[in-house]
Each structure stands twice: as C-alpha cells, then as structure tokens.
N, C-alpha and C positions, 0 to 999 in steps of 0.2 A: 504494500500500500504506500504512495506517494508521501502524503500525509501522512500516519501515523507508522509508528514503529513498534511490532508486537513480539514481545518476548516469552516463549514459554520457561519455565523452570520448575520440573514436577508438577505440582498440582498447581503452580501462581501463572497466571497470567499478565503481565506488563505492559498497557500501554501506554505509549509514550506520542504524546502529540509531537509532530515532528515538522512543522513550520517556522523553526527558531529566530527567521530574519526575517519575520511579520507577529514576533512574540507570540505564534503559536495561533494566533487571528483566526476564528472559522470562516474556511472558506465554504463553497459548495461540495466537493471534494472530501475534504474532511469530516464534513456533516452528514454524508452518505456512508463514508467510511465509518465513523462511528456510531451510526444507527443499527448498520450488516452487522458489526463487532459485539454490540448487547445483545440485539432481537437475537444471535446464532447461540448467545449463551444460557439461554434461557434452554434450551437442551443439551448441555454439554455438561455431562455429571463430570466428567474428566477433570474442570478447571474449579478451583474449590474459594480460592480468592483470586481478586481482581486487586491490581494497582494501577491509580491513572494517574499518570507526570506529564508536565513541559518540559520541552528539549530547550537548554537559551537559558537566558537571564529570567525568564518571566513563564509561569503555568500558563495562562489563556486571555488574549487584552479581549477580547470578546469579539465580534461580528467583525468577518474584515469588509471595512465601511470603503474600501477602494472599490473591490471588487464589487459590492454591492449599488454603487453610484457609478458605477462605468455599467451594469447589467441596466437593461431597462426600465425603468419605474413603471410602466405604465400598465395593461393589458387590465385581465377585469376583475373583478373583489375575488371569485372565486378562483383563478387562476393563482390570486396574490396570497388568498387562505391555505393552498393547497405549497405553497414555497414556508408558509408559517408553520403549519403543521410538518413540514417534515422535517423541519429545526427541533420544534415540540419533541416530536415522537424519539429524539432521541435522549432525554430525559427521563416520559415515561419508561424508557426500554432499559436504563440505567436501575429504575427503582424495583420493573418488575423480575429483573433476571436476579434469581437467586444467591448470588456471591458475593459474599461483602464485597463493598468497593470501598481501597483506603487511595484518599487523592495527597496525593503532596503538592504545596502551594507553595510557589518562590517569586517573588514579582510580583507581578500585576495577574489580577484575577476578576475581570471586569465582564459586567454584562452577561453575555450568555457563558462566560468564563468562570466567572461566579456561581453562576448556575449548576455548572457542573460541580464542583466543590460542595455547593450545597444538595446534590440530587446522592452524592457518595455516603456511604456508611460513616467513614472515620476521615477525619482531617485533619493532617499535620503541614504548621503553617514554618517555614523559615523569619527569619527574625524580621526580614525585609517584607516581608509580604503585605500586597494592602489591596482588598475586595469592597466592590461596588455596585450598586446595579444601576451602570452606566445609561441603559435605555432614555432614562427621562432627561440626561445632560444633551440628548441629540434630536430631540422632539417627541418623542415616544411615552409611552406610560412606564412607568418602573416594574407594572404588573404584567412581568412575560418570564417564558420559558420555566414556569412553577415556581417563581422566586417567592411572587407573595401566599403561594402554598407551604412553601417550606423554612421562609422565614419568622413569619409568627410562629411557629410551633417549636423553632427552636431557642429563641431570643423572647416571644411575647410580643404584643400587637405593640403596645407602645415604642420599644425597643424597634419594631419592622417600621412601622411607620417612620421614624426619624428619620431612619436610611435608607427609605424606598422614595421619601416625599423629597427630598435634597438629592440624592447621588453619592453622597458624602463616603469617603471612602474607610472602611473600617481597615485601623493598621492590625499588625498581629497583635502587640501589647492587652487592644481592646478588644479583640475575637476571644481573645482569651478570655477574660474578662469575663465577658456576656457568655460562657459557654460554647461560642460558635466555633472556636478551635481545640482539637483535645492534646493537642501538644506541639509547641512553641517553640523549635530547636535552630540552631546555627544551620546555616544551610549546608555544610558539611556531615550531619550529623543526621538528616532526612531520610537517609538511607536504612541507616540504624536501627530508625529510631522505627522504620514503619516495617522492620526486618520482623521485631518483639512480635509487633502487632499482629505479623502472619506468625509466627510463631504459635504465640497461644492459639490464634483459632483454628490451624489446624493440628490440637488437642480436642477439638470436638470431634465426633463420628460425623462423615460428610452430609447423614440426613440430618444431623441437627443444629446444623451449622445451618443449612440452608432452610431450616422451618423456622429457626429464632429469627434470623431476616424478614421470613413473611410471615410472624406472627406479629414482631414489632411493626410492622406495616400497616396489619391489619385492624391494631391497638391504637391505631394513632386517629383513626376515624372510628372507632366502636361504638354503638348506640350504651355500652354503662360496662358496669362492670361483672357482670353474668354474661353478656358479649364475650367481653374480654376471655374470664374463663373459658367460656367454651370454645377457645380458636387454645387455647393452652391445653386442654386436655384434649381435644386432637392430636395437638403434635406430640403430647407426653403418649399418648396411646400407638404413634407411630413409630416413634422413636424406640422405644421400648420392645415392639416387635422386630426393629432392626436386628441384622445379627450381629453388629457393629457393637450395638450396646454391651455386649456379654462383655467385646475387648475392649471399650473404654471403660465399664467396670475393674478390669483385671489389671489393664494397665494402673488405671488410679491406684490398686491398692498396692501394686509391687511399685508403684515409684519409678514406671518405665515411661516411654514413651509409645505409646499405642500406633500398633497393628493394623491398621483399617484396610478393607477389602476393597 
C-alpha cells in the first residue's frame, strides 16, 4: 500500500501511516486504504492487537486540504455525502473490528487525525503532541468523523464543548489531564511504552480479549445497568466455554505465560 505501511509481528499488527512529507495528511488513497485494512479485520482471528502510528514528525495533520481544493467542489449533495461517508466509515470500521487499537501520537493530530486517536482503544501521547478538531478553524462544524461521539464520553460534554466550539488544541500535559491520554512519554520511549500494553493483552485468551472490546462498546450506549449485565454474562458464558480458558487458568496459576490455540 502506497500510503500506509503494514507490519505483521505474531499476533500484532502495525500500521503505520506513511505520508511523512504531508505529516501523514488523509488523502483519498489513504482513506480507502484504511477502511480495506479495518473492514478485512473484523475476520481475521489471526491479528489479536492492532497499533496505529505516523511515519515523520507528526501522527495525522488531518484532511489533506491541497488535494481536496484542487478535487472538484462541486457535483450534487448526494455524490458529496457519499465522499463523506466513506471518510466516516473508516472510523466506524476502527470501532467495530475486534482488536484493541493502541494509536501513538507524536505531533500534530488534527481533525480527522484526531479522530483517529480518538476512535482507538488506548492512547499514548509523546511529550510534543497537540490534538484538535480542526474542522471548524476551516469553515466546517467541529461535529465530524465521530468526534463529538467520542469526545463527550471521554472528557464530558463540558470539557467536549470547549474544544469542539474553539478548535483549540489540547497539548499532551492537558490530554493527560482530562483523561484523554493514558500515557504521556518522551517520544523515544513510545515504543516501549505501547510494547507493555501489547504485552499484557495478549495474557488474555484471544476470545476474550476480543469480547471485553465489544462489550465495553456495547456498555457505552446501554439502556441501564441489567443491559449492561446481560452483554457481561454473554461473554462470561462464552468465554468460559473457550478451551483457551482451561490454559489461561493454568497459566495464571503456575506463573507462566499462556499457551493459547
């Protein structure tokens, strides 16, 4: 792929946006590329976690507005809905594919750049890093590509509004802060630090690595909390049928590291 650069290593997957002299910019290109890359994961019991990085100084400056103002503006609402949505859909396709997704953030993480960081499971921010949802600094609403879905809910409406209604760019210091980043390292250290992260999860057995992702998904909208339960004891009742379970039992108790099929 032109665009992006895909790494396997055992069970992780790597990709790496690879536009580094347009700070990673989505083009058309890219945005096709990583929709094929999610939608194809969502059956791939093979890949167990997902990492998504910038190649360059910077994760993702958001839309590349060249390519975009040199394409035609014009044609009809529905042709122009159908270029929105397939931006969209690669979002959706981030949340619905099973594998945590941990994003490393270095630079600039702007607009639908942001987006992506926010659609990811886990976020580790470099010390330089600074996210925005650039849309409205260019005429736009700040409410795109699920931002204002997944910003109240991690920060709180107050908190979304300041930095949806301005543009204002959250540094790491303050991602921290507000919860939006789970860890704030030297950008040396990114590597590392999101190594741990695959590490522990894969100590879960692969079905239940992939059910706590879409149980926590399915918890984040649940009509109460007997909703809730009942999407937990699903997965506890599937989980438990695994035969995986026996070896993430036996592992735990001898202090090994588990076996999984």
């Amino acid at each position: 792929m032109d665009s992006l650069t895909l790494t396997r290593q055992g069970d992780v997957l790597e990709i790496e946006l690879n536009r580094p002299e347009k700070l990673n910019a989505l083009n058309r290109e890219m945005v096709d590329q990583l929709r094929t890359v999610f939608q194809d994961l969502y059956r791939d019991q093979s890949a167990r976690v997902v990492v998504l990085k910038g190649a360059g100084r910077s994760f993702c400056a958001g839309l590349d507005l060249q390519q975009a103002s040199s394409s035609a503006p014009g044609g009809s609402v529905s042709d122009r809905l159908d270029r929105q949505r397939a931006l969209a859909e690669v979002y959706v396709a981030m949340r619905r594919c099973p594998q945590p997704v941990i994003c490393q953030v270095q630079g600039a993480a702007s607009g639908g750049g942001f987006a992506l960081a926010l659609a990811s499971d886990i976020r580790i921010l470099s010390e330089d890093a600074r996210m925005n949802a650039a849309f409205i600094r260019i005429g736009l609403s700040a409410c795109d590509m699920g931002v204002s879905y997944f910003l109240p809910r991690m920060v709180g409406q107050s908190l979304a509004s300041e930095y949806l209604l301005t543009g204002r760019f959250i540094d790491a210091p303050r991602a921290a802060q507000i919860g939006l980043a789970n860890r704030v390292v030297p950008q040396d250290q990114m590597a590392h630090e999101c190594d741990a992260f695959v590490e522990d999860m894969l100590r879960a057995t692969p079905l239940g690595l992939r059910l706590t992702k879409d149980g926590l998904n399915l918890a984040i909208d649940a009509g109460g909390l007997e909703a809730v339960m009942a999407i937990e004891d699903r997965n506890q009742m599937l989980t438990a049928g695994d035969p995986n379970f026996q070896e993430g039992m036996r592992a735990f108790l001898e202090k090994r590291r588990p076996n999984y099929d």
